[in-house]
N, C-alpha and C positions, 0 to 999 in steps of 0.2 A: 645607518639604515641600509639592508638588502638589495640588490633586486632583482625585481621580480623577473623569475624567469618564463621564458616562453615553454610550454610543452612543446615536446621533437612531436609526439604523436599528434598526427595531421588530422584526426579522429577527435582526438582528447580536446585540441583547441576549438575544433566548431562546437563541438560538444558543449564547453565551457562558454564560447561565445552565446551561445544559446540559451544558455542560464542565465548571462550576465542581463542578456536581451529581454528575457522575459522575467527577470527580478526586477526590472526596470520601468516595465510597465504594472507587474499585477503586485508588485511586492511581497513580502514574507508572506505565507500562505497559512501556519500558525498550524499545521496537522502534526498528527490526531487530534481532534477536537473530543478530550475526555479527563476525567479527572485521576484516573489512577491508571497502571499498567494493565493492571486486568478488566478495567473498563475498555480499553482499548484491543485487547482481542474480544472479548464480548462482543466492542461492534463489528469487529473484521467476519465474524462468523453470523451475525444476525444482518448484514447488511447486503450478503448471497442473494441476488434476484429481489431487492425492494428499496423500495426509495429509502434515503437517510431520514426523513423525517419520520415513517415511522418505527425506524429503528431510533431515534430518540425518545421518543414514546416509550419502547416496551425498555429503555435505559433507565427510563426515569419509573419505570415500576420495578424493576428490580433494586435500585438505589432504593425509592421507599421500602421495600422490603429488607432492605441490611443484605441483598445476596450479591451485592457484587463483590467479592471475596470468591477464592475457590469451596473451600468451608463453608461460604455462608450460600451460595448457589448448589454445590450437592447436598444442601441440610434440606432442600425442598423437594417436598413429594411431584411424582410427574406430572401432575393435573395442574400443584400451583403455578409448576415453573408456565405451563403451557397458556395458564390464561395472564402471566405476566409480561408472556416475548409475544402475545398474539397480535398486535400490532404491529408486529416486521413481517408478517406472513410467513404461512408454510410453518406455522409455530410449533404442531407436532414433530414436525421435522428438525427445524430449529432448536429446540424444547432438546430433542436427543443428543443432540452436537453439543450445546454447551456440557451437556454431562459428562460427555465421553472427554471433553478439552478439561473440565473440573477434575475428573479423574482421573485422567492421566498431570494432571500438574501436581496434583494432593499426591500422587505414589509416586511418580519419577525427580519431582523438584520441590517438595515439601509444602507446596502450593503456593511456593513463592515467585513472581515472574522475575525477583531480582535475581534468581537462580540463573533465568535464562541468558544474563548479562554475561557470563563468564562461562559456560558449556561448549564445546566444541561446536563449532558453529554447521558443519557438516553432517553431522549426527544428531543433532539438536532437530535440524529440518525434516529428516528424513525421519525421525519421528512427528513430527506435525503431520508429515504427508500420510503416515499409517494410521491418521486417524479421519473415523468415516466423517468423511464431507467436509474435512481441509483439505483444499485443491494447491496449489502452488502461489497465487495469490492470495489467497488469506491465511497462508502458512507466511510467506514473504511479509503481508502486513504484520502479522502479528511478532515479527523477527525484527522488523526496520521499524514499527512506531511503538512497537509495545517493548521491546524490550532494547533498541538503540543497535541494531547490527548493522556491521553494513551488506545489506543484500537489497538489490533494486528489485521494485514490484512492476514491473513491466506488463501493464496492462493494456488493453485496448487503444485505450488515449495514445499512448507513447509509440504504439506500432504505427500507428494511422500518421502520427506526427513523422517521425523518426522516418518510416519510408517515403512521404511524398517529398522530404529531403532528402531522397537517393541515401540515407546513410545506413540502412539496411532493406531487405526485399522483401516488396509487400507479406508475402506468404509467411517469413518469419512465425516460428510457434514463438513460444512461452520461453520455452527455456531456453533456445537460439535470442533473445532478446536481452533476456537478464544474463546470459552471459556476457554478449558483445557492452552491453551498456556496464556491468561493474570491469571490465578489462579492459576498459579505456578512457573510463574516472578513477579519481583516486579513492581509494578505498574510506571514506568519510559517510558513513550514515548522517551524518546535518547533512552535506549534501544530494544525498541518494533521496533523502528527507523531502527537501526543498524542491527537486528539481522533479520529484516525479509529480508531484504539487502543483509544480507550473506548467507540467504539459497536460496535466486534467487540463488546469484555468484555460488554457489556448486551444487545446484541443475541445472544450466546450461554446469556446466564444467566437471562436475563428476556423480550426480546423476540424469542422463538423465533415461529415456523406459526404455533403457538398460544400468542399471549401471555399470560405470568405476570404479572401488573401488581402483585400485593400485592407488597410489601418494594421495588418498582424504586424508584433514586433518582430518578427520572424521573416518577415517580408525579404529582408537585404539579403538573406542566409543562399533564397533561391536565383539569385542570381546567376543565368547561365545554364538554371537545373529547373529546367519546368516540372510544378508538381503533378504527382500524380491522380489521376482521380482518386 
């Protein structure tokens, strides 16, 4: 047998420590909660500004309807799709998006998301991003849970976390974030998977506004490095 080696990058270890710490309290986190590829960008795109719950709602009217397919969502007239997603809110809005994401999947990748497994992963995104009202995060999710890349979805949770452990500055954008964090893991979407996973769970249970620091598994991490508000 092996062994394990230490990461040189002094980055890459806390980092991993950090994972290890918080698979250890919250355990596998089991995301995307969906039953097929393209259920899972459906919800990356209907979950923009509303609660999960009722983006499960208007999932489970499109599944009764046979449209979660690319096929089977552009086969419906604008009015069904709207009072099918009207449950996640902003459904006209919503309503439009999923068309333009069916439409572009049905003409660039045959409407198949297994397509997007194997596409140039560079190019692949920067089309997600030309499309109205995929921002970088639900272009990200729809690349890391719906179709297995590895690209981190660096969102709120994880800047909030990730800065008041000094390992990047508060102000950090979006893409300053998902970069630093896939250049100093290793390039494993399970992991990228997992761990952006575990700093939702911490960052909702502990490292809220105002952080709860007693019981975080993350507690030891800051030793020496007071968080920041």
């Amino acid at each position: 047998m092996g062994v394990l080696k230490t990461p040189r990058d002094p980055v890459k270890r806390r980092l991993l420590r950090l994972h290890v710490a918080l698979l250890a309290r919250f355990g596998p986190q089991g995301w995307w909660p969906a039953r097929s590829p393209f259920e899972v960008a459906v919800g990356a795109i209907l979950t923009q500004h509303t609660a999960w719950t009722g983006v499960e709602r208007a999932v489970a009217n499109l599944r009764s309807a046979r449209a979660l397919t690319a096929a089977g969502l552009a086969a419906l007239s604008a009015p069904r799709l709207q009072r099918l997603v009207r449950p996640a809110g902003t459904y006209r809005l919503k309503a439009r998006r999923l068309r333009h994401f069916a439409a572009w999947l049905l003409a660039s990748h045959g409407g198949r998301m297994a397509a997007l497994e194997g596409a140039p992963l560079a190019g692949l995104r920067r089309e997600l991003l030309a499309l109205p009202g995929i921002g970088p995060e639900t272009a990200d999710s729809i690349l890391l849970y719906g179709a297995g890349r590895p690209v981190f979805v660096a969102d709120a949770y994880s800047r909030r976390v990730l800065a008041r452990h000094r390992l990047v500055p508060p102000e950090a954008g979006y893409e300053d974030l998902r970069r630093f964090l896939e250049a100093h893991l290793p390039g494993d979407p399970r992991l990228f998977n997992e761990l952006h996973a575990l700093l939702v769970a911490v960052g909702k249970s502990h490292c809220r506004a105002r952080p709860r620091c007693d019981g975080c598994p993350l507690r030891g991490d800051l030793r020496g490095r007071p968080p920041r508000g």
